[in-house]
VOBA-1610 file (N, C-alpha, C; in pm, whole numbers, padded with zeros to 5 digits, always signed):
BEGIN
Unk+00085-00118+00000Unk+00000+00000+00000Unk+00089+00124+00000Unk+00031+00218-00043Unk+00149+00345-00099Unk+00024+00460-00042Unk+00112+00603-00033Unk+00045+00683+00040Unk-00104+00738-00054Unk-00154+00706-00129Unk-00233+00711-00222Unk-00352+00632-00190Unk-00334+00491-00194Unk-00423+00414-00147Unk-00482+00422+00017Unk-00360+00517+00045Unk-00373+00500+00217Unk-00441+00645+00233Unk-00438+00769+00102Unk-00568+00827+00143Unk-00701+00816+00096Unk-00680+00740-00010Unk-00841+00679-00057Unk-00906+00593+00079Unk-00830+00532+00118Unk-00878+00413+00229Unk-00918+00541+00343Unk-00873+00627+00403Unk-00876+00695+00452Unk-01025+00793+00476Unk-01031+00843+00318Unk-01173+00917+00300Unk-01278+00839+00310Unk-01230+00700+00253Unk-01357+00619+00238Unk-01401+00584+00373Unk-01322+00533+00476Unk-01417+00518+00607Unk-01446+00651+00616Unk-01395+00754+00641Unk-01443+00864+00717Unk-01625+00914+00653Unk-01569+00898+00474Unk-01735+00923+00446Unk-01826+00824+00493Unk-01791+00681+00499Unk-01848+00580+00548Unk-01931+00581+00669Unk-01823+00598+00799Unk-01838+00589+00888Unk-01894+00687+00967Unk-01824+00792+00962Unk-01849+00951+01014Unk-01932+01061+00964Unk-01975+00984+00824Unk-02083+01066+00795Unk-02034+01200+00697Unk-01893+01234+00712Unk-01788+01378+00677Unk-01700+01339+00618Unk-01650+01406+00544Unk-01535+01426+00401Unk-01387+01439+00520Unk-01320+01360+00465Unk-01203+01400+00485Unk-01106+01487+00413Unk-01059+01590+00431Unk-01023+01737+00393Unk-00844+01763+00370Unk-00810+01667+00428Unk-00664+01672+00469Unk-00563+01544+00420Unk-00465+01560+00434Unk-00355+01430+00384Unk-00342+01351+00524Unk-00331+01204+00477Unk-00295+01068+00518Unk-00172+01030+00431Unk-00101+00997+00501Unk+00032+00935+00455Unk+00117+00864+00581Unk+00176+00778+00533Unk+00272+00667+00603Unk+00403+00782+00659Unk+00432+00729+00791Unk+00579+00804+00828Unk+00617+00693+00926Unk+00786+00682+00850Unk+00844+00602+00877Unk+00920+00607+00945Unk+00915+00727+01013Unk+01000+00749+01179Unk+00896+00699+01286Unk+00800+00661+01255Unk+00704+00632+01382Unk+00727+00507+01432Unk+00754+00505+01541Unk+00798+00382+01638Unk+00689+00267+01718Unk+00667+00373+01798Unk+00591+00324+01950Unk+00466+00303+01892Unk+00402+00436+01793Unk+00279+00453+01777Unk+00188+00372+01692Unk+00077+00406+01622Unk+00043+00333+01519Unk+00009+00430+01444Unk-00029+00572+01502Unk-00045+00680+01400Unk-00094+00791+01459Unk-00127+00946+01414Unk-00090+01055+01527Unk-00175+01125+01410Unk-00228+01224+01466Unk-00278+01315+01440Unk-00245+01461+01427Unk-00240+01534+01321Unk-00169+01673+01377Unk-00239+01770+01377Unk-00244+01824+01492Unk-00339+01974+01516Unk-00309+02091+01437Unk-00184+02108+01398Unk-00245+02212+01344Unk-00230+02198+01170Unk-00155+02112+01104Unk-00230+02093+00980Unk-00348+02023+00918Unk-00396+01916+01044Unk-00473+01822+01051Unk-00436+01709+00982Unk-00324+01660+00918Unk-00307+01550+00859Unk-00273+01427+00937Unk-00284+01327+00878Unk-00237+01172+00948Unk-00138+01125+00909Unk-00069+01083+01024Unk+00046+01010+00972Unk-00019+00900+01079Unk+00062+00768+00950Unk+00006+00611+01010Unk+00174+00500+01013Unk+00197+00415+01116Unk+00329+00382+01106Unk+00286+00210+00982Unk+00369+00215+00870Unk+00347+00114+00779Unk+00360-00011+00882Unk+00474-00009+00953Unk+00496-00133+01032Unk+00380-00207+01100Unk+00292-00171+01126Unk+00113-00183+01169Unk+00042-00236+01077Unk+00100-00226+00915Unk+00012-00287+00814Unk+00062-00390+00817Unk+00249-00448+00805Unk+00294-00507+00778Unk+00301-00603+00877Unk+00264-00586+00987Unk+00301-00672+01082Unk+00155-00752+01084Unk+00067-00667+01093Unk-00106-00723+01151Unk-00222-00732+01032Unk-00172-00631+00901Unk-00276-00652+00798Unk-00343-00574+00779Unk-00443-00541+00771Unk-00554-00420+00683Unk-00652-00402+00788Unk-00713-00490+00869Unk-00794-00450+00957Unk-00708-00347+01102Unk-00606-00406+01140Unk-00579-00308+01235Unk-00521-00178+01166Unk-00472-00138+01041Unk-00439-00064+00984Unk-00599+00064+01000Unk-00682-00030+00934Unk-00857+00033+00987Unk-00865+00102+01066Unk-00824+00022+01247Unk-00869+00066+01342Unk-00786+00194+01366Unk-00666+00163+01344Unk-00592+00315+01333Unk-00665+00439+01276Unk-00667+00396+01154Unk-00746+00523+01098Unk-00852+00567+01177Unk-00954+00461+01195Unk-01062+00508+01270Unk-01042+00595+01447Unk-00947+00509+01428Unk-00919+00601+01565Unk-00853+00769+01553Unk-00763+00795+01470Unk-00681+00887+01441Unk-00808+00962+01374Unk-00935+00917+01314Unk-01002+00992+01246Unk-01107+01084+01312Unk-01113+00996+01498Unk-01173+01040+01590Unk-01173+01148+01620Unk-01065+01155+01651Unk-00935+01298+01684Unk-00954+01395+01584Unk-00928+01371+01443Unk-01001+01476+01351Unk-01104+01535+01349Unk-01192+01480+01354Unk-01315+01514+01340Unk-01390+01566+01490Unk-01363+01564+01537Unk-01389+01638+01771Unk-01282+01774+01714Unk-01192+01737+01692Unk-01130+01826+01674Unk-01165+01953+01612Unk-01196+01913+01454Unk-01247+01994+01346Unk-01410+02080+01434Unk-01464+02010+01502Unk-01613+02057+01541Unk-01575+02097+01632Unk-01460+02151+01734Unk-01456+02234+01839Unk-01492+02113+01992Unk-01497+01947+01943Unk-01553+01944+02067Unk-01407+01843+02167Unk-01421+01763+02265Unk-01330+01702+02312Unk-01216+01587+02187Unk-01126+01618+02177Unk-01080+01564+02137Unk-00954+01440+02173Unk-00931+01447+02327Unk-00844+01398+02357Unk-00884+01271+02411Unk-00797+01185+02443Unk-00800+01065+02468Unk-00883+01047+02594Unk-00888+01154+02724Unk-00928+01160+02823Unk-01094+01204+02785Unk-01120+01250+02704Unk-01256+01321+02664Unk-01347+01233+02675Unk-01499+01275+02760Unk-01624+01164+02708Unk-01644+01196+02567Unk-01711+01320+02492Unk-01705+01278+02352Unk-01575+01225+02266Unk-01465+01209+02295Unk-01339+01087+02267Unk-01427+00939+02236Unk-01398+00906+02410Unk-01419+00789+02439Unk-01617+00705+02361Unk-01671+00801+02365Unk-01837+00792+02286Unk-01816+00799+02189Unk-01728+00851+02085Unk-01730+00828+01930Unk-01649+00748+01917Unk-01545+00688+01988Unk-01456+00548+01965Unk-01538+00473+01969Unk-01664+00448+02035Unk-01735+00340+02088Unk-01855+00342+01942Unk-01890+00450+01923Unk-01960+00464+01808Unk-01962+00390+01681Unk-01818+00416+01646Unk-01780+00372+01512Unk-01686+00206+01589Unk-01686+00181+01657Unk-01598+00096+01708Unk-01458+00060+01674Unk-01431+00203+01688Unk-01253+00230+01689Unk-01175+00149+01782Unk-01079+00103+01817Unk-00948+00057+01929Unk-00915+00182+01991Unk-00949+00173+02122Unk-00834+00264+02185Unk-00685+00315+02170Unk-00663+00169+02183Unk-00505+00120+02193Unk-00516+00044+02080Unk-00369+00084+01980Unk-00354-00059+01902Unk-00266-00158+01974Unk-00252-00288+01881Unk-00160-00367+01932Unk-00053-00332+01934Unk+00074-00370+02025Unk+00164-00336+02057Unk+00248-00409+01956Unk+00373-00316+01890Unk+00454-00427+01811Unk+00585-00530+01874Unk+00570-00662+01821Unk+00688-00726+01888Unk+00833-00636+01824Unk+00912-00634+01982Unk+01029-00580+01970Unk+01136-00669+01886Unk+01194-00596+01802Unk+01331-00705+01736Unk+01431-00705+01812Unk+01493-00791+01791Unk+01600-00899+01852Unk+01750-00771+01903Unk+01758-00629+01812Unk+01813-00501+01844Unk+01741-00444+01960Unk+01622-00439+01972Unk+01580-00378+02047Unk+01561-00347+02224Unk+01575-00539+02218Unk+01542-00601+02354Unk+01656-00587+02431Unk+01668-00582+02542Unk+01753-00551+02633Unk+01886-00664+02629Unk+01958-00643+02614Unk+02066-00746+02614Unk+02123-00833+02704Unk+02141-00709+02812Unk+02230-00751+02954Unk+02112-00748+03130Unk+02146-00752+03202Unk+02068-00697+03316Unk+02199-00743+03416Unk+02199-00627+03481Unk+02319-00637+03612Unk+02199-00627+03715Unk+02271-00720+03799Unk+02191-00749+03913Unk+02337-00700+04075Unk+02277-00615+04115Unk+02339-00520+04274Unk+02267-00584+04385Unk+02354-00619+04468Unk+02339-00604+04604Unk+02370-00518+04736Unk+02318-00476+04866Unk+02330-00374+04936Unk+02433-00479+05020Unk+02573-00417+05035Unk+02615-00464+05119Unk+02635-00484+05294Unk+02474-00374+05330Unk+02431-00358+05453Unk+02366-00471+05518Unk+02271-00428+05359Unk+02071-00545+05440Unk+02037-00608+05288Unk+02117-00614+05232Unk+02136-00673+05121Unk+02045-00730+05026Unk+02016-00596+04989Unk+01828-00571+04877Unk+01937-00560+04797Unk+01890-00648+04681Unk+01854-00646+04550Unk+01862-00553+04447Unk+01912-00518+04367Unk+01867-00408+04280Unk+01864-00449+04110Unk+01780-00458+04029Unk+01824-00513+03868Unk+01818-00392+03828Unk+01984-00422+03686Unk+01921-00259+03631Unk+01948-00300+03487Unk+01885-00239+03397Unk+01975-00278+03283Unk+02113-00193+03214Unk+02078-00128+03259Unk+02237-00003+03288Unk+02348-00057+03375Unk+02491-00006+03334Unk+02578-00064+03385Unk+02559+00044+03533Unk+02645+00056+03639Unk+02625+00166+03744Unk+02741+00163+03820Unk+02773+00289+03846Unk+02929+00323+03882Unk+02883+00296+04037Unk+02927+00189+04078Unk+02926+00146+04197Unk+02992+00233+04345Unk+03050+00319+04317Unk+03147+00391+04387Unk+03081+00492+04409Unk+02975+00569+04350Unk+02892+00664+04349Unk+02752+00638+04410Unk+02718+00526+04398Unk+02562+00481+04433Unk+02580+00398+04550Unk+02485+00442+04676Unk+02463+00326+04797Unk+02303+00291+04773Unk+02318+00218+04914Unk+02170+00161+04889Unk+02051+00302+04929Unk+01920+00286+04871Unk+01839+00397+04930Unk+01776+00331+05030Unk+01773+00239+05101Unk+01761+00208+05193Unk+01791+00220+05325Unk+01958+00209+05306Unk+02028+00182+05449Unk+02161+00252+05413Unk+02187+00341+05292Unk+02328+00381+05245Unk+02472+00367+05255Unk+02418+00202+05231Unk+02559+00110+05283Unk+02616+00107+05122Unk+02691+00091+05101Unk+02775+00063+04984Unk+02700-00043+04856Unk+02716-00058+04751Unk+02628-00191+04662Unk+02749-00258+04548Unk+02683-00366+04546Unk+02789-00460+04465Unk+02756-00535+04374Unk+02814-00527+04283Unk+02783-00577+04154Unk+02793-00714+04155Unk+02678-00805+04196Unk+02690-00930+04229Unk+02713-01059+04083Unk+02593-01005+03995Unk+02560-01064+03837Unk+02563-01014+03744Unk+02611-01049+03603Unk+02575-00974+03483Unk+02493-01100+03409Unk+02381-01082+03369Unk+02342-01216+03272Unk+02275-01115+03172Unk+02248-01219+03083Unk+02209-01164+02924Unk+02036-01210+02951Unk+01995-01153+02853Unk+01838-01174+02873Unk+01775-01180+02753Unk+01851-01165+02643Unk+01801-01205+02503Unk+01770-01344+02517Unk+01608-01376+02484Unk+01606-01533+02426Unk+01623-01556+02258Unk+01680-01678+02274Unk+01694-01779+02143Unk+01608-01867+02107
//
């Protein structure tokens, strides 16, 4: 799908669903990470992350829109638009948008590699971090006895 199809798909629920023309650009952005797609206030356009099509398919790609289209359109009419909003949360439910999309699985770069595991050499709590930690600088917040770098293990599975 190319940013073309992704604003035809776009207008078409919104006339579909919402009853209203969509006025503004939809297009894919490929810096988007965490999200599945964002809304912008003040040009009003959509950006949607491709990785959401590619990973899950055309229906959650949908719910994105529908959701991101929520936000447009509260928006455009002056009324609640935010995630916290009852008219938000009543027109998600309306059109039966997702709140939340699915979350994407992290790649094998992403996931944490290492985890050092500290001990208090007072009363001897525990600490995991995944950061290394200059031991010489940090005591316990407990009992501000000194801490020690007891473990390093890896935490990538195979």
């Amino acid at each position: 799908m190319n940013n073309e199809q992704l604003q035809a798909l776009t207008e078409k629920i919104s006339s579909e669903l919402f009853g209203r023309p969509f006025l503004h650009k939809a297009e894919f952005n490929p810096r988007l990470r965490t999200t599945g797609g964002r809304y912008m206030l003040q040009s009003h356009n959509i950006e949607v992350n491709k990785k959401y099509l590619e990973a899950y398919g055309l229906k959650e790609l949908e719910g994105i829109i529908k959701h991101e289209l929520c936000h447009y359109h509260l928006h455009l009419e002056g009324r609640g638009y935010k995630h916290r909003d009852h008219d938000f949360k009543q027109l998600l439910k309306a059109v039966k948008a997702p709140r939340h999309c699915t979350p994407l699985q992290k790649s094998p770069s992403q996931q944490s590699k290492r985890l050092f595991v500290y001990e208090c050499s007072g009363c001897h709590l525990m600490y995991s971090r995944k950061k290394k930690v200059d031991t010489k600088r940090y005591v316990c917040g407990k009992c501000r006895a000194p801490v020690i770098l007891r473990e390093e293990r890896s935490t990538l599975k195979r």
